[in-house]
C-alpha atoms as a printed R data frame, in Angstrom:
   type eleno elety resid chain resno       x      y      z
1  ATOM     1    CA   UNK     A     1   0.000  0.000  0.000
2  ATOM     2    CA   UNK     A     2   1.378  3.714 -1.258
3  ATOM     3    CA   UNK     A     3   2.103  6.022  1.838
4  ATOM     4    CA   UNK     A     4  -1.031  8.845  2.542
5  ATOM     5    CA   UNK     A     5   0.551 12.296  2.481
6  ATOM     6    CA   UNK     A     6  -0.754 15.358  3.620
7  ATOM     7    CA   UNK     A     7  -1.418 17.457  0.347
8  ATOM     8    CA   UNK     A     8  -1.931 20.745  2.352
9  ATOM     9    CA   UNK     A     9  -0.689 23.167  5.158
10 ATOM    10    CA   UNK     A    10   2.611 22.670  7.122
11 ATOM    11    CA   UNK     A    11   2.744 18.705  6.531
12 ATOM    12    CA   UNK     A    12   2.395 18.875  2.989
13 ATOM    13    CA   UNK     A    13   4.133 16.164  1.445
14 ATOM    14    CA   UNK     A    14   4.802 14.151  4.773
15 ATOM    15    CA   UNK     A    15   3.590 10.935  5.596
16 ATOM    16    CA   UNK     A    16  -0.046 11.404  7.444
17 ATOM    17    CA   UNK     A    17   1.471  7.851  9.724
18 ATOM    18    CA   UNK     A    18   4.353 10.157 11.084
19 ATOM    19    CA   UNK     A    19   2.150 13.348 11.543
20 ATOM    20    CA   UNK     A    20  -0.386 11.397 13.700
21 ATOM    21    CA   UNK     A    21   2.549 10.318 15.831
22 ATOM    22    CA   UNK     A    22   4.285 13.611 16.215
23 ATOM    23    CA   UNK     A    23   1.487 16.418 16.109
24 ATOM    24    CA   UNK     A    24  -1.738 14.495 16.894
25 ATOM    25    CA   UNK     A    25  -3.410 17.346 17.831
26 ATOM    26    CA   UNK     A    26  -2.641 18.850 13.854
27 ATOM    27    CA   UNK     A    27  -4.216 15.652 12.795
28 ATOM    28    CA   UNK     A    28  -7.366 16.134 15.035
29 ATOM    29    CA   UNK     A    29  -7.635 19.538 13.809
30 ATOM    30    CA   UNK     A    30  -7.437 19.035  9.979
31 ATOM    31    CA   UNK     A    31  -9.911 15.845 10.652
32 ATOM    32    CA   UNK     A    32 -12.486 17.798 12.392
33 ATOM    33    CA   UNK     A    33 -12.276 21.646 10.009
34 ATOM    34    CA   UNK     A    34 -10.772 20.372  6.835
35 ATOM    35    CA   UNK     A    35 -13.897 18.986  4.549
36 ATOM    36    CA   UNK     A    36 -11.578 17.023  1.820
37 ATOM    37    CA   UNK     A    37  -9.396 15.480  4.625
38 ATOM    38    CA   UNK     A    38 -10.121 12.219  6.273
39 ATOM    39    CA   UNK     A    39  -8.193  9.414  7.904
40 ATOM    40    CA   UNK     A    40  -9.020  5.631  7.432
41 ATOM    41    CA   UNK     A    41 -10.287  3.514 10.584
42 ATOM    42    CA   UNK     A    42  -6.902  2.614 11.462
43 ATOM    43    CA   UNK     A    43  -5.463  6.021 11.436
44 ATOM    44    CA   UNK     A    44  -8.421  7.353 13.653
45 ATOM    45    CA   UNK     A    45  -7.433  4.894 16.292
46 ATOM    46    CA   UNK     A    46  -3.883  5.700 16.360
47 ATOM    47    CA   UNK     A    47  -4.574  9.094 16.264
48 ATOM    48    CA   UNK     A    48  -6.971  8.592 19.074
49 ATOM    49    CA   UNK     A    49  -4.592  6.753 21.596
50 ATOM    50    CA   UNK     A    50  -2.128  9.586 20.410
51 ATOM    51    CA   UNK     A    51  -4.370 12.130 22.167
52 ATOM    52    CA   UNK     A    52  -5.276  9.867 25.067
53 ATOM    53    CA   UNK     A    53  -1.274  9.951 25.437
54 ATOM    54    CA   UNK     A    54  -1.141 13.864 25.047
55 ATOM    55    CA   UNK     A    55  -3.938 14.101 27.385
56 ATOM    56    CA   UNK     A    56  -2.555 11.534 30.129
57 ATOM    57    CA   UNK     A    57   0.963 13.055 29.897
58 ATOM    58    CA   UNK     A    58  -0.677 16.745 30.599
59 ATOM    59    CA   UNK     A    59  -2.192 15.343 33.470
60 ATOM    60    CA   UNK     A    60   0.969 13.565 34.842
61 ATOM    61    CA   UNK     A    61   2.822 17.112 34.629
62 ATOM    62    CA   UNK     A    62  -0.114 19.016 36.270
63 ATOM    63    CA   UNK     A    63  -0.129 16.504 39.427
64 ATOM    64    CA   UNK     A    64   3.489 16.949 39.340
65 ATOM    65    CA   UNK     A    65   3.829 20.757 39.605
66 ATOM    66    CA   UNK     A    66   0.819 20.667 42.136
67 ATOM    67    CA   UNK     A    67   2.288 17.969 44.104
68 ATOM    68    CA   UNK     A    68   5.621 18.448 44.012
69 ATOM    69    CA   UNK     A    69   5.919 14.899 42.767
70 ATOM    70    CA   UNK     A    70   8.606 13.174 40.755
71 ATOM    71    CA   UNK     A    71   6.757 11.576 37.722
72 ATOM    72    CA   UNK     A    72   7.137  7.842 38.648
73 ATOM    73    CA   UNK     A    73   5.093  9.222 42.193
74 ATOM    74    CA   UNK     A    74   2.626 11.182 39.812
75 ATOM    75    CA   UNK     A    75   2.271  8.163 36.998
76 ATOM    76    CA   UNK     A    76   1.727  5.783 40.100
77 ATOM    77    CA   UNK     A    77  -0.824  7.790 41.537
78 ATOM    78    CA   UNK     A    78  -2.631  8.703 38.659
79 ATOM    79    CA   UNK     A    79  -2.503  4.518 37.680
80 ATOM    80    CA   UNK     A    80  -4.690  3.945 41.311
81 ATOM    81    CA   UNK     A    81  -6.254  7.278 41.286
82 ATOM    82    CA   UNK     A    82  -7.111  7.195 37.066
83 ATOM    83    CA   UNK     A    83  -7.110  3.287 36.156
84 ATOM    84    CA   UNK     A    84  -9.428  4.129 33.120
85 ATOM    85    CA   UNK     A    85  -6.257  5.523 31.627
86 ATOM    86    CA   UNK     A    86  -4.759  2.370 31.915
């Protein structure tokens, strides 16, 4: 199977694979206000365990400035605190 490209903006001409793993939240953008661009099923998962990443690593570094914690303290507690996430 040929490689999807972005054929717009600032990933024109890279792979849309890479994108989803590097700027996810690009990818959710384009998917969501760009009506010619769409992503296949498999690329909508990725992309969406990309974001639950994003999102889960946000929240790590939040509990860590508010706590003080080291982030093996703040991943630990948010794995008992958050197991959804898990």
């Amino acid at each position: 199977m040929d490689k999807e490209i972005f054929n717009f903006g600032k990933y024109k001409g890279i792979d849309i694979d890479k994108v989803i793993h590097n700027d996810p939240r690009y990818v959710q953008w384009a998917e969501e206000n760009v009506s010619f661009f769409s992503l296949s099923s498999e690329q909508k998962e990725t992309l969406r365990k990309e974001i639950k990443k994003l999102d889960l690593n946000r929240e790590t570094h939040l509990l860590m400035r508010k706590y003080g914690m080291h982030v093996t303290e703040a991943m630990n507690f948010i794995e008992y605190d958050c197991p959804e996430h898990f």
